[in-house]
C-alpha positions in Angstrom: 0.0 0.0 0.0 1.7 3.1 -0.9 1.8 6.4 1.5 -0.8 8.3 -0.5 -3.4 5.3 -0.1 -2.2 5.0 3.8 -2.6 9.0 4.2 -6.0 8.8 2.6 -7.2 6.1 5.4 -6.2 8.1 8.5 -7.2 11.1 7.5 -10.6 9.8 6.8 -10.2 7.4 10.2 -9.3 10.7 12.0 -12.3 12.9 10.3 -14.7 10.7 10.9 -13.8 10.7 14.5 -14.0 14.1 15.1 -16.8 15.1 13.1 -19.0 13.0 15.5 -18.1 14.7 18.8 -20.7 17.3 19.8 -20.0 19.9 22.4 -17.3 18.3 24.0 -13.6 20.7 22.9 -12.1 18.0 25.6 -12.9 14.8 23.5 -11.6 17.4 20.1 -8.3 18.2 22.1 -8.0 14.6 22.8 -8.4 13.9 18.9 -5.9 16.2 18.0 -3.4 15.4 20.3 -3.7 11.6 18.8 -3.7 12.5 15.4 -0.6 15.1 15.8 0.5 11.7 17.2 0.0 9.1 14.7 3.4 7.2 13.3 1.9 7.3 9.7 -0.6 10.9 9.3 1.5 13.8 7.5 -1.6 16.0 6.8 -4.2 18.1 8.7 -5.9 20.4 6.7 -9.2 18.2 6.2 -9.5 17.5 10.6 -8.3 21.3 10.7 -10.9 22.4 8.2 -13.7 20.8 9.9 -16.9 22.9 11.7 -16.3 21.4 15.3 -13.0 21.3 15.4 -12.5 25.4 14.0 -15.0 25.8 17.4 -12.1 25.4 19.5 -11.4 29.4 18.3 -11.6 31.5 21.3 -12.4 28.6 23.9 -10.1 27.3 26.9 -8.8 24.1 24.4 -8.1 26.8 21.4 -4.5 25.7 21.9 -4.8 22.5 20.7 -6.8 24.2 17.2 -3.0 26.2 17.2 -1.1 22.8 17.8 -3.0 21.4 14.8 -2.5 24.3 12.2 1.8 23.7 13.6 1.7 20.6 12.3 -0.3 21.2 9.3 2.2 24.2 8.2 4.9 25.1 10.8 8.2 23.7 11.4 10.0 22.7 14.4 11.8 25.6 14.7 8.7 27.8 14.5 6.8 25.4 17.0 10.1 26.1 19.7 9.7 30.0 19.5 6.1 29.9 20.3 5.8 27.1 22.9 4.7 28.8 25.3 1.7 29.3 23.4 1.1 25.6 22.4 0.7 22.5 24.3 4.0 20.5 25.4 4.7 18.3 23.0 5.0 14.2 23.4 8.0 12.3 22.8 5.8 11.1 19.4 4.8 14.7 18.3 8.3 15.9 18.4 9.4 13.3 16.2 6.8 13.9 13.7 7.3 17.7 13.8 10.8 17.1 13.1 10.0 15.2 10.0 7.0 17.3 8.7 10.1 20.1 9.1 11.5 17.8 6.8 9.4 17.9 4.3 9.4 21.8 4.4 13.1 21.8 3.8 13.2 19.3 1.1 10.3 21.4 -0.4 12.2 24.2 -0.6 16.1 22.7 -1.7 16.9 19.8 -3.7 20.4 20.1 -2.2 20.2 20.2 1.9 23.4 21.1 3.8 24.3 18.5 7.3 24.6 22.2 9.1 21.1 23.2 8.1 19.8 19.9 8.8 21.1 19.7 12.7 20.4 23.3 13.2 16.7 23.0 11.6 15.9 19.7 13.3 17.9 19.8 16.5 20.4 17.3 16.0 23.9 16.9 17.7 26.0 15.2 15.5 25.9 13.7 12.0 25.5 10.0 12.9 22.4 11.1 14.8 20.9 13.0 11.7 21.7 9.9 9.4 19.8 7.4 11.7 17.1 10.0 11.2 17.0 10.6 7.6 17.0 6.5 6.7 14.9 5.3 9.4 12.6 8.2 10.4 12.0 9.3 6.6 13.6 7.1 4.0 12.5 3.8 5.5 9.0 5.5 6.1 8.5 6.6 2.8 8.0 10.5 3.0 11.7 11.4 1.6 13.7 9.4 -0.8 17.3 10.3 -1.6 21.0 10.2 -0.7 23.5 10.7 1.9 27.0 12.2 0.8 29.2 11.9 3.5 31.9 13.2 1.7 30.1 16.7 1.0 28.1 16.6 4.0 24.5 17.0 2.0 21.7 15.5 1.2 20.8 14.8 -1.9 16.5 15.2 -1.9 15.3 12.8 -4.9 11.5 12.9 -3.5 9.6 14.4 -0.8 6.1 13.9 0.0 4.2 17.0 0.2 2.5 19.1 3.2 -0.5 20.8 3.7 -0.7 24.2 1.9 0.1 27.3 3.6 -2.9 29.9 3.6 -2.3 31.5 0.3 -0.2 29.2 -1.3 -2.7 27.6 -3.6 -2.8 31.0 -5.1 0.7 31.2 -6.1 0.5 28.0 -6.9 -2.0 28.8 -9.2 0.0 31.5 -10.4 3.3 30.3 -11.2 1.3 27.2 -13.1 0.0 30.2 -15.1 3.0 31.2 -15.9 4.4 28.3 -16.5 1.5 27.3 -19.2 2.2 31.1 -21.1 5.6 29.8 -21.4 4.8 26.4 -22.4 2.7 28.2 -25.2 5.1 30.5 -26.7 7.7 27.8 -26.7 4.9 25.3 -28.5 4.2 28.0 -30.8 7.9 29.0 -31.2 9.0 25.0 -32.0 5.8 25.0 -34.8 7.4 27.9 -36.4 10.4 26.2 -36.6 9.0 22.9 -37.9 7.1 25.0 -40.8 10.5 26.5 -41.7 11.6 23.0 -41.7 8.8 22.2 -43.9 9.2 25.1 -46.3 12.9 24.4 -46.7 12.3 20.6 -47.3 9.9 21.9 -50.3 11.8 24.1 -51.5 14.9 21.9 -51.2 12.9 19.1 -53.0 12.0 21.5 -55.6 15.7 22.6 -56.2 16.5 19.0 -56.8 13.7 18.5 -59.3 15.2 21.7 -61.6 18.9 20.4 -61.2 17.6 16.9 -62.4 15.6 18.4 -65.1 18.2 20.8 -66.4 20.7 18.0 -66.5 18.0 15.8 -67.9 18.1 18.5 -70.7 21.8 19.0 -71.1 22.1 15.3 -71.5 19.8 15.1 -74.1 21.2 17.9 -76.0 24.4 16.2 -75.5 22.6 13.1 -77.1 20.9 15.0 -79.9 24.8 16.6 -80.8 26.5 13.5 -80.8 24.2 11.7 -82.6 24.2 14.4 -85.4 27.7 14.7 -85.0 27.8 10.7 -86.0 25.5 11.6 -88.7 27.5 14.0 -90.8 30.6 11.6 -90.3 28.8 9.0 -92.0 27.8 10.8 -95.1 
């Protein structure tokens, strides 16, 4: 079953859950807190974007509606500068922060330095950040790529993504607008080219036919003057 398929399932599992408490922002908290939780869930914004659970707005358990939009968009870095705000995190919450963080970072660079990596995800040394990368993203399936040791990088091949920031469907939108515009001018631009290359294969063709039929002509005038030539010899 591949990640996409298993994302699919919790996120319904975890929906379904909290779309039938009524009332209770205790029960919602307790929801959130287990799906922030959950080995295999990587994205939010369905639970976040659902009536009961936005309710939490403004009561005593709002924190845990602020927990769930950190791990549905923020990072671990941005989590540490406003815990005071947020709910201590488990042993299990940190460790999926740390690789939704991941995710963000391998969004964003193809090419992700060891010194980012331990300052980003608050890792000591290098052999504690490579334990991390194959077992806690690699061997889970949310990252795929390669270690250089010798460089101190890691090489991002694939990255499963995240939830979208607020206003980033927009840009989205945009740059895939652009992107198309592009695609057309460089559509129309190779067309162009190909009826140049038509035009010049006619006319090409065309030149050939005259230079065959001219020396089609010169060898029959050649013909016609030798067999004259023969002619006169003879009388």
């Amino acid at each position: 079953m591949d990640i996409e398929q298993k994302q699919a399932e919790h996120i319904d599992h975890f929906v379904k859950q909290a779309s039938t408490i009524k009332g209770s922002s205790s029960y919602l908290a307790n929801v959130i807190v287990e799906a922030t939780s959950h080995p295999s869930l990587f994205a939010f914004s369905e639970i976040l974007s659902l009536p009961n659970i936005l309710e939490l707005q403004g009561t005593e358990h709002s924190i845990y509606l602020d927990l769930l939009q950190m791990f549905a968009h923020g990072t671990w870095s941005e989590y540490k500068s406003s815990a005071s705000n947020l709910p201590q995190l488990t042993p299990d919450q940190i460790l999926k922060l740390k690789q939704l963080t991941m995710l963000t970072l391998a969004e964003a660079n193809k090419v992700l330095s060891y010194d980012v990596l331990m300052h980003e995800l608050d890792v000591v040394n290098v052999r504690e950040l490579e334990d991390f990368l194959i077992n806690e993203c690699m061997y889970v399936g949310i990252v795929r790529g390669k270690l250089d040791q010798l460089r101190r990088c890691f090489e991002v091949q694939f990255a499963a993504g995240r939830d979208l920031r607020p206003g980033q469907l927009g840009n989205m939108i945009h740059t895939l607008s652009d992107w198309l515009g592009t695609s057309d001018n460089l559509l129309i631009s190779i067309q162009d080219k190909i009826k140049w290359a038509d035009t010049m294969s006619e006319l090409d063709k065309k030149h050939k036919k005259e230079n065959e039929e001219r020396l089609e002509e010169v060898k029959n005038a050649l013909s016609l003057k030798v067999s004259t030539a023969q002619h006169h010899s003879f009388n």
